[in-house]
MARBADREN-146238 format. One record per atom (N, C-alpha, C): residue in one letter; atom name; x, y, z. Coordinates in steps of 0.001 Angstrom, whole numbers. Layout:
<sites>
 res atom    east   north      up
   A   CA       X       Y       Z
...
</sites>
This chain:
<sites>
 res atom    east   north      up
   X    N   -2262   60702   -5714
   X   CA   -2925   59469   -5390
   X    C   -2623   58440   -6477
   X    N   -2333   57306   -6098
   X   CA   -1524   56259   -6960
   X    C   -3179   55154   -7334
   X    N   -3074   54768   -8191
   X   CA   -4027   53504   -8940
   X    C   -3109   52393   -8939
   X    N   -2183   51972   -8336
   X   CA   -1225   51253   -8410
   X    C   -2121   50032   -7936
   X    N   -2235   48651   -8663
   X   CA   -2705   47507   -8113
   X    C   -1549   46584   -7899
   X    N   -1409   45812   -7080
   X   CA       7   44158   -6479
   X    C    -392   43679   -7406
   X    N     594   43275   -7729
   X   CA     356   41938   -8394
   X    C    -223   40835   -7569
   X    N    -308   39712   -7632
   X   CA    -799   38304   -6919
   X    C     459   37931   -6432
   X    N     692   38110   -4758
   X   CA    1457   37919   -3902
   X    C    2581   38564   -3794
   X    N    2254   39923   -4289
   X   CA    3279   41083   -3815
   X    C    3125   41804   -2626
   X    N    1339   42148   -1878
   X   CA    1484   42711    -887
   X    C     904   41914     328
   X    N    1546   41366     939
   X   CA    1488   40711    2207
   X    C     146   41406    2898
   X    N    -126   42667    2761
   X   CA    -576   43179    3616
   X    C   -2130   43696    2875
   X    N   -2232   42506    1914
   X   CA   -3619   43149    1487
   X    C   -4569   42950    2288
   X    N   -5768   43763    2702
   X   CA   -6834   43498    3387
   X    C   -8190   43615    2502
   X    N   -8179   43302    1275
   X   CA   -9440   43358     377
   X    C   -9734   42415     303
   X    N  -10913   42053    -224
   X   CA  -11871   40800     -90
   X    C  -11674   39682    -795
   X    N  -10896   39546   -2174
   X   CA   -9800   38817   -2943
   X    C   -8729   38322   -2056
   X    N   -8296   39264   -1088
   X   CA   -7325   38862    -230
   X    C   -7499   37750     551
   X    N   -8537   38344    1356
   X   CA   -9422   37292    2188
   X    C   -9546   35815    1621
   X    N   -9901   35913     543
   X   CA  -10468   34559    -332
   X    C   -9800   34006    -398
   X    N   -8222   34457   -1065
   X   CA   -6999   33319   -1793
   X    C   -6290   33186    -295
   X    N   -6486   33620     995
   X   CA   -6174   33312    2360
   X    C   -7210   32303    2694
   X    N   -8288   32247    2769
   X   CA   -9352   30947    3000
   X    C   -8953   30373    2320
   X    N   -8918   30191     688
   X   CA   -8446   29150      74
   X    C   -7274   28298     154
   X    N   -6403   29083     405
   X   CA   -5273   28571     656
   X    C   -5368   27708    1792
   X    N   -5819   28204    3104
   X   CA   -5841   27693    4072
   X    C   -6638   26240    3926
   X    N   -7839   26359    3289
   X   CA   -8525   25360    3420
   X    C   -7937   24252    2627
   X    N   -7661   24583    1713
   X   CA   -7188   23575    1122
   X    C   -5447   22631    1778
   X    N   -4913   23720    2215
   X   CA   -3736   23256    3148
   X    C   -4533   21901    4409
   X    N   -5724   22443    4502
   X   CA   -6363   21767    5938
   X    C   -6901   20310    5152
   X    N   -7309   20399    4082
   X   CA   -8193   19340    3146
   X    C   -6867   18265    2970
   X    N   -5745   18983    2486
   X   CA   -4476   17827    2142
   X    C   -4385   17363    3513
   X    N   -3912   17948    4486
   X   CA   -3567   17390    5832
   X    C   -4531   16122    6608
   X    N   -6143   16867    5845
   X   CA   -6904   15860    6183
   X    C   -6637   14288    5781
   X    N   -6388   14560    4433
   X   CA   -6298   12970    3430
   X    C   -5003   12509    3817
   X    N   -4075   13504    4374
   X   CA   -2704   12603    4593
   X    C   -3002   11840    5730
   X    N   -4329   12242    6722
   X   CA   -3828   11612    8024
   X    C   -4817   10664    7879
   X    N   -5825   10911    7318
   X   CA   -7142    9834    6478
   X    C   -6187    8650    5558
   X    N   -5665    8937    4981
   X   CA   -4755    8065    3670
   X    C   -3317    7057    4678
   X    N   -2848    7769    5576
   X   CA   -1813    7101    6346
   X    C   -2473    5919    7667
   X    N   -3634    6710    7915
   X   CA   -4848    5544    8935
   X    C   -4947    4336    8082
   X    N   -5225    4136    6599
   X   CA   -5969    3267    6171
   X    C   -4530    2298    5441
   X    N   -3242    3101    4936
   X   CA   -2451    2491    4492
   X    C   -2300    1384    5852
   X    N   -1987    1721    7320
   X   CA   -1713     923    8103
   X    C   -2613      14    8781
   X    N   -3966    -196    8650
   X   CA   -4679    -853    8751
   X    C   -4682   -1856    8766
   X    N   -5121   -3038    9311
   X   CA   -5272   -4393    9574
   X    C   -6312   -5002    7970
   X    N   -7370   -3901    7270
   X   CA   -8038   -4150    6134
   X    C   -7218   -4087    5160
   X    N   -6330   -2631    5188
   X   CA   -5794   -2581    3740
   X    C   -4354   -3893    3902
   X    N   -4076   -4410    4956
   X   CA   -3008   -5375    4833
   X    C   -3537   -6852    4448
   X    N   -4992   -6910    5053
   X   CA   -5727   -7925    4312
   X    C   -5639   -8268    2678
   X    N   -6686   -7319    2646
   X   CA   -6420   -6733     926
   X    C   -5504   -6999    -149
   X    N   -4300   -6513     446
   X   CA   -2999   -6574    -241
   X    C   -2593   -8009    -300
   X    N   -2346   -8580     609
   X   CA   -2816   -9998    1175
   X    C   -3029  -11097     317
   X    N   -4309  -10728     147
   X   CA   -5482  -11285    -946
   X    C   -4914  -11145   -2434
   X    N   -4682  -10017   -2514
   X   CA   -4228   -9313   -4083
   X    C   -2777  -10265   -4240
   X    N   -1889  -10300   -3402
   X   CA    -492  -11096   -3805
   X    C    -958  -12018   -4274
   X    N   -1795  -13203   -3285
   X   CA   -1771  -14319   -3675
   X    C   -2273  -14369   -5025
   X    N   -3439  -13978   -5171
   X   CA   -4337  -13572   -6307
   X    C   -3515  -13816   -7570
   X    N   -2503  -12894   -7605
   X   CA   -1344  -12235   -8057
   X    C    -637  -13548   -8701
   X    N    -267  -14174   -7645
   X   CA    1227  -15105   -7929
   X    C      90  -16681   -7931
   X    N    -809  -16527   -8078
   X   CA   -1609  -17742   -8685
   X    C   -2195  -17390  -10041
   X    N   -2189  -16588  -10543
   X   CA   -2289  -16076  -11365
   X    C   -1172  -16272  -12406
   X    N     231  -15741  -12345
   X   CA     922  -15919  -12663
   X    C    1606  -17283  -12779
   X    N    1746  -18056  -11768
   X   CA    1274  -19493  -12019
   X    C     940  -19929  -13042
   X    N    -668  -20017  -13102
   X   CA   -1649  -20269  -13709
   X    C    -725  -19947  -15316
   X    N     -55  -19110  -15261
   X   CA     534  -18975  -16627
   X    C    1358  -19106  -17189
   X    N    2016  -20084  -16345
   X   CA    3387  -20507  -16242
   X    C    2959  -21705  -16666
   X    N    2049  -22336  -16018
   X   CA    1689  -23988  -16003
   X    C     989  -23981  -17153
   X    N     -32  -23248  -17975
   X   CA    -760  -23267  -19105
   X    C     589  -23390  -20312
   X    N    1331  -22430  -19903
   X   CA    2315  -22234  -21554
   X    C    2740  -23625  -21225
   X    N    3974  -24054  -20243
   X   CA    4642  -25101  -20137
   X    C    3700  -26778  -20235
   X    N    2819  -26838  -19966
   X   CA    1494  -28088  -20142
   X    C    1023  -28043  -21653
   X    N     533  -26554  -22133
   X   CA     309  -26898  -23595
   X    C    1431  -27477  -24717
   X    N    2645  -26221  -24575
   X   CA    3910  -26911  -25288
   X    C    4362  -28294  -24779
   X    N    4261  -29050  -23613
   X   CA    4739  -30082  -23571
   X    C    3654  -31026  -24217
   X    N    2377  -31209  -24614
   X   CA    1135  -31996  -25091
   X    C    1220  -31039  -26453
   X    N    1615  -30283  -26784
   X   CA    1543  -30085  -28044
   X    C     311  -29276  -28706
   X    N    -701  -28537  -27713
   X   CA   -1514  -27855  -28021
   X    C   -1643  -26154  -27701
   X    N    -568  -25927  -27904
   X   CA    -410  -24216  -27224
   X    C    -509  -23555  -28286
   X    N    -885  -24644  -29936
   X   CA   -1895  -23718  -30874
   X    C   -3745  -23566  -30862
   X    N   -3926  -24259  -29863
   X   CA   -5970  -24355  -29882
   X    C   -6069  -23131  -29328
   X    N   -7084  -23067  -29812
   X   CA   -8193  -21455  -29789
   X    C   -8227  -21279  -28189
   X    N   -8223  -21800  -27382
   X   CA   -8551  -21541  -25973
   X    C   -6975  -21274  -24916
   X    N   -6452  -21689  -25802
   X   CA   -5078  -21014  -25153
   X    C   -4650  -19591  -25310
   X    N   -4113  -19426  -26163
   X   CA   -4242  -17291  -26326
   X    C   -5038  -16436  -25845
   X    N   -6128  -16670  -25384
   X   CA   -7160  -15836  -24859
   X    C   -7167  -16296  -22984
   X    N   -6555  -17682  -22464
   X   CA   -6707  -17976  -21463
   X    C   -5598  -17068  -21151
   X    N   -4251  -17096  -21744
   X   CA   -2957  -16729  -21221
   X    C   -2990  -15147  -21611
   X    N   -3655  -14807  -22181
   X   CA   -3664  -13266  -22519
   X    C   -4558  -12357  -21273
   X    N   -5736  -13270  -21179
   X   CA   -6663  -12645  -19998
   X    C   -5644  -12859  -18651
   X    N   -4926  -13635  -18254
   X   CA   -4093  -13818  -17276
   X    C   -2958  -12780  -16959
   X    N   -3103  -12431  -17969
   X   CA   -1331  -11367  -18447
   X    C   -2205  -10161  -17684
   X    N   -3626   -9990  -18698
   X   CA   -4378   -8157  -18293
   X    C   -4624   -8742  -16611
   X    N   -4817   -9815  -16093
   X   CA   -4708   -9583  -15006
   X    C   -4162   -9664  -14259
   X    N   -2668   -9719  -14179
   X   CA   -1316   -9771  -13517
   X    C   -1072   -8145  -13913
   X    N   -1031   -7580  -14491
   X   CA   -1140   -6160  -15276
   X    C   -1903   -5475  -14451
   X    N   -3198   -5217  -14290
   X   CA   -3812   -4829  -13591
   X    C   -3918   -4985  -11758
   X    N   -3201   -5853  -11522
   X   CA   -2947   -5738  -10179
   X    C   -1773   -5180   -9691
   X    N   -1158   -5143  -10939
   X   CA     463   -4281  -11069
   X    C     113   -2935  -10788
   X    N    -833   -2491  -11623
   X   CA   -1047    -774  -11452
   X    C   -1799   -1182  -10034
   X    N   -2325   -1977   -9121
   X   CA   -3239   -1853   -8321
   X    C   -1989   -1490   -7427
   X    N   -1137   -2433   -7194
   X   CA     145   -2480   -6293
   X    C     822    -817   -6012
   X    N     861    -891   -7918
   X   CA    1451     672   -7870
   X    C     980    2039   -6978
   X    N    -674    2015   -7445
   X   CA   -1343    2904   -6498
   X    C   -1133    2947   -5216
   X    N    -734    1695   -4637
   X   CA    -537    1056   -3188
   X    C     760    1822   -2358
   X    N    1658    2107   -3548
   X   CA    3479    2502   -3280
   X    C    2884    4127   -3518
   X    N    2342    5039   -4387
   X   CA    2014    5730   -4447
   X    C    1048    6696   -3177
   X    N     -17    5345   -2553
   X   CA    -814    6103   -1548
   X    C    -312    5852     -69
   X    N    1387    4947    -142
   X   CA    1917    5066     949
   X    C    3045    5991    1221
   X    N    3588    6775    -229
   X   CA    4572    7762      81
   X    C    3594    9137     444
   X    N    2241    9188    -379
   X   CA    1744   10177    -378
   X    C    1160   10579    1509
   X    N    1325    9925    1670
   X   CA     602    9219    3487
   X    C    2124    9949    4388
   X    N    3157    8848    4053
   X   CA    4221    9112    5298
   X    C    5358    9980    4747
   X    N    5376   10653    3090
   X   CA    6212   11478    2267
   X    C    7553   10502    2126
   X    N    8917   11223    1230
   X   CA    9795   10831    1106
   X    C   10589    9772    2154
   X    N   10210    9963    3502
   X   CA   10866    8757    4379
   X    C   10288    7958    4405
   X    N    9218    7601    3922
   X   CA    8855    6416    3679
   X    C    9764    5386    2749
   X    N   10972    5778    2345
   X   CA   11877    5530    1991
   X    C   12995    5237    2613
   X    N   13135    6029    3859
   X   CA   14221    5689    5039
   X    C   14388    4037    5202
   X    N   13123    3007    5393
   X   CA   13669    1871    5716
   X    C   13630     882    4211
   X    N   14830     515    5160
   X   CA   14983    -221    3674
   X    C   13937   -1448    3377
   X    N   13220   -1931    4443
   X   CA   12041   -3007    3809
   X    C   11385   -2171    3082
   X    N   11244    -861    3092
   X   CA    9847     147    2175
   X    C   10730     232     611
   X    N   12196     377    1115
   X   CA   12491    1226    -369
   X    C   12972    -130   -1371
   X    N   12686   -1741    -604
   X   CA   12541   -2788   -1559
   X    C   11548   -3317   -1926
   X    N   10445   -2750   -1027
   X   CA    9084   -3560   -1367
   X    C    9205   -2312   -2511
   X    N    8766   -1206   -2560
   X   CA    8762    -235   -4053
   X    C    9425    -627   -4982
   X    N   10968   -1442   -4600
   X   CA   11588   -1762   -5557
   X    C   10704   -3076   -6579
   X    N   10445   -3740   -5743
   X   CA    9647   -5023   -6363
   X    C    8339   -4520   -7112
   X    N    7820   -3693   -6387
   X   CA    6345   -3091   -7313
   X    C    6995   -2632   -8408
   X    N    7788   -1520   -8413
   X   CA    8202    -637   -9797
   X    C    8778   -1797  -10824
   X    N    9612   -2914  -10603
   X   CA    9838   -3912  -11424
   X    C    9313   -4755  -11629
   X    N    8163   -4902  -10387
   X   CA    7077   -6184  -10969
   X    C    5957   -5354  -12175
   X    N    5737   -4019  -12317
   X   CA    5143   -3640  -12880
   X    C    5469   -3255  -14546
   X    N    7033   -2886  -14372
   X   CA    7466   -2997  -15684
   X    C    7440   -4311  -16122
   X    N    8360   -5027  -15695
   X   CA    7877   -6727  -16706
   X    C    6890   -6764  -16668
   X    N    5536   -6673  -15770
   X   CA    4148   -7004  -16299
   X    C    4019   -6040  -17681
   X    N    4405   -5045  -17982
   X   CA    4137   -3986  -18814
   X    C    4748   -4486  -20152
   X    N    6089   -4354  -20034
   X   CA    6980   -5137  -21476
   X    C    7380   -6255  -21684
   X    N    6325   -7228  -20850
   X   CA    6546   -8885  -21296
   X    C    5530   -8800  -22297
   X    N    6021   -9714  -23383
   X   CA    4914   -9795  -24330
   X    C    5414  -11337  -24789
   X    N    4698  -12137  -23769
   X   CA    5484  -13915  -24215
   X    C    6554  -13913  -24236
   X    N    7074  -13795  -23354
   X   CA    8951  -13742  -23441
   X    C    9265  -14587  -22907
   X    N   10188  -15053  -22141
   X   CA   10673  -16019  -21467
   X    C    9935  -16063  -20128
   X    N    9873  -17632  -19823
   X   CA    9275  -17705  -18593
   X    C    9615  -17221  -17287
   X    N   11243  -17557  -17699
   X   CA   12110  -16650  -16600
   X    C   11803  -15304  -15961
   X    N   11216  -14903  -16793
   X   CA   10336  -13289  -16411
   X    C    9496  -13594  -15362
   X    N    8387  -14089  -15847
   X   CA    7459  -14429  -15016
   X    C    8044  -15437  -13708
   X    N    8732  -16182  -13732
   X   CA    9240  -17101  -12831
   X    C   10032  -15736  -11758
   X    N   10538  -14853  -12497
   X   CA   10924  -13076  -11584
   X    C    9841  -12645  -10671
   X    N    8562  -12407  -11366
   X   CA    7756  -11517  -11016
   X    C    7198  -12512   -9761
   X    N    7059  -13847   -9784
   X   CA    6647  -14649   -9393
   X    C    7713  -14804   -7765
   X    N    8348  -15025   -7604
   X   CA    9625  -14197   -6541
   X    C    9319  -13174   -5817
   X    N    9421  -12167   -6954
   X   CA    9296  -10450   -6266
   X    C    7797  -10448   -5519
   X    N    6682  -11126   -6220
   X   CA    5317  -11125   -5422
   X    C    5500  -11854   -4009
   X    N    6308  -13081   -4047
   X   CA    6469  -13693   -2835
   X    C    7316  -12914   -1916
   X    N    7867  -12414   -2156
   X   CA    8866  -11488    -931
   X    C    7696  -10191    -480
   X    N    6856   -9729   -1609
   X   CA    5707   -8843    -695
   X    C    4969   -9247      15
   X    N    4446  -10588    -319
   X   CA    4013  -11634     944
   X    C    4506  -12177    2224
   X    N    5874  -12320    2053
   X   CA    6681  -12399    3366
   X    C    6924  -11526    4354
   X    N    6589   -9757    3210
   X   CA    6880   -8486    4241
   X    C    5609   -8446    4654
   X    N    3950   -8629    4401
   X   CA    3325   -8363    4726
   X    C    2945   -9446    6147
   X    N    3078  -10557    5666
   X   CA    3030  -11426    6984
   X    C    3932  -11357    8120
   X    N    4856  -10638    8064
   X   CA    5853   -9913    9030
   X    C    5261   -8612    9297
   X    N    4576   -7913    8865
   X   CA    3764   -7247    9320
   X    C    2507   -7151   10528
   X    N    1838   -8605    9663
   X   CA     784   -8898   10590
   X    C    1583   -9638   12278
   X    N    2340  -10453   12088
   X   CA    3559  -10527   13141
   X    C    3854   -9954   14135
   X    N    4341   -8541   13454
   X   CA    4663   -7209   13991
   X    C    3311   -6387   15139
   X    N    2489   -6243   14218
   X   CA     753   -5712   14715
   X    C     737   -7004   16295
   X    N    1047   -8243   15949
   X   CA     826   -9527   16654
   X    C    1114   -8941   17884
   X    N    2594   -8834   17627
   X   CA    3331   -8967   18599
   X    C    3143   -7525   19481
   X    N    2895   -6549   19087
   X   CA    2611   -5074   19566
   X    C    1291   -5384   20307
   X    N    -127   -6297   20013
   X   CA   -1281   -6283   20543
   X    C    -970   -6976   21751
   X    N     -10   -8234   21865
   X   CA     487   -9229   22764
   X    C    1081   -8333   24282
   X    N    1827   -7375   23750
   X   CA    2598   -6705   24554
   X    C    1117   -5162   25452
   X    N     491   -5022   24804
   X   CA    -872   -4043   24616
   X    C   -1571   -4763   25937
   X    N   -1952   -6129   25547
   X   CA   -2369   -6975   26328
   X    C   -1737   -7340   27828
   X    N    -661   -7729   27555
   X   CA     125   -8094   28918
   X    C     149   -6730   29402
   X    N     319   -5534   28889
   X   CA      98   -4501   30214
   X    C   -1239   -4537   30429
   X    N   -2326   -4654   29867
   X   CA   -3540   -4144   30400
   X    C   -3637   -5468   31572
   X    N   -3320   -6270   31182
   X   CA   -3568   -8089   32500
   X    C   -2844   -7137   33833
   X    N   -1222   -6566   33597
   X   CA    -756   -6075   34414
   X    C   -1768   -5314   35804
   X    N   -2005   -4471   34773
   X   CA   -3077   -2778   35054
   X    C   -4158   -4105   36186
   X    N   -5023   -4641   35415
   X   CA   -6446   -5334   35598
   X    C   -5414   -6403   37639
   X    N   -4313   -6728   37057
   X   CA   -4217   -7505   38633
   X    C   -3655   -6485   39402
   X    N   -3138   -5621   39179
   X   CA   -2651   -4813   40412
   X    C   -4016   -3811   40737
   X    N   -5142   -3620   40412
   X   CA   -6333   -3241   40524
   X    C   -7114   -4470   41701
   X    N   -6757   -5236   40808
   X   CA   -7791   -6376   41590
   X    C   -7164   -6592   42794
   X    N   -5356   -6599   42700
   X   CA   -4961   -7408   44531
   X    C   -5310   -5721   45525
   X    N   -4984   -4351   44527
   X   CA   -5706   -3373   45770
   X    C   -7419   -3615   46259
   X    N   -7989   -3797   45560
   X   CA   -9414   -3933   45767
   X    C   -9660   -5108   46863
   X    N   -8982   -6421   46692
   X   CA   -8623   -7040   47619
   X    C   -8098   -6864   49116
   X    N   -7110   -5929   49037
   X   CA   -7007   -5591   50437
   X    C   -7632   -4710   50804
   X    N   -8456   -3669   50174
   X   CA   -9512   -3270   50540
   X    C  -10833   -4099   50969
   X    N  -10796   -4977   50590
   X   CA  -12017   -5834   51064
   X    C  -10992   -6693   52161
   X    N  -10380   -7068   52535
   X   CA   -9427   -7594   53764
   X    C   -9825   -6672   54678
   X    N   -9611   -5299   54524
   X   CA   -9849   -4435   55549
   X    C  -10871   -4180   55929
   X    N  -11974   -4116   55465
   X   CA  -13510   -3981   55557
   X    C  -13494   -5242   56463
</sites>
């Protein structure tokens, strides 16, 4: 008689109560990811989270603005040494920065949603392109040339152009949604009609 114990995932065929467990576990947790992918891919495509994003560009590229026009207005008047400038253009930076990582999470909770092909089209694998580089210059600008920012300021507007081609898109899909249901609703109504002809 052998004392021989498996190692952890040597015998396929364990039926002990450990067995059982790291089989529920496994399972459940397989069921928990599947949940959030199809929970996480609902909300990436949403009419809210495109709002949102929306909101956040502009946010974004007025922002950046805002810091374009402060440096270039103070140096041209000659005051881009007073106390209220460095702290205006610095708080502007943490928040062009911070909507950078917001963006990021954004590219992050849409591969995690539709996986690696979410890469297949190329509007996805340039809008990522623009996040991953709008996020580094937000990261290693430190007062550099405006030209940077006058970049980031670009790359935000082209995520605005894909997203309003988006809403477009949704437009034009509800338009088409619509004209069949009008379809459906009159060929209902002219049978009901000759049913009442016949009566």
């Amino acid at each position: 008689m052998s004392t021989y114990t498996p190692l952890l995932g040597q015998d396929a065929g364990d039926t002990t109560p450990y067995g059982d467990y790291q089989r529920s576990f496994v399972d459940t947790w397989k069921s928990g990811y599947l949940q959030a992918r199809v929970a996480t891919r609902r909300f990436m495509n949403s009419r809210t989270q495109h709002w949102l994003i929306l909101v956040l560009i502009i946010l974004d590229v007025a922002g950046i603005l805002s810091d374009i026009f402060i440096a270039l207005i103070t140096c041209e008047i000659g005051v881009e040494n007073d106390e209220w400038v460095r702290p205006t253009r610095n708080a502007l930076t943490i928040f062009s920065l911070s909507l950078s990582c917001v963006f990021l999470v954004e590219l992050f909770l849409s591969v995690f949603a539709e996986g690696f092909g979410y890469f297949k089209s190329w509007f996805h694998s340039l809008d990522a392109f623009v996040i991953v580089v709008g996020f580094a210059i937000d990261l290693f600008e430190n007062n550099t040339a405006e030209e940077i920012a006058s970049l980031i300021v670009i790359l935000r507007l082209w995520r605005f152009v894909q997203i309003v081609d988006e809403f477009s898109v949704e437009a034009s899909e509800q338009t088409g949604d619509l004209r069949k249901r009008i379809q459906e609703l009159e060929t209902r109504n002219a049978a009901l009609e000759a049913q009442l002809a016949q009566l």
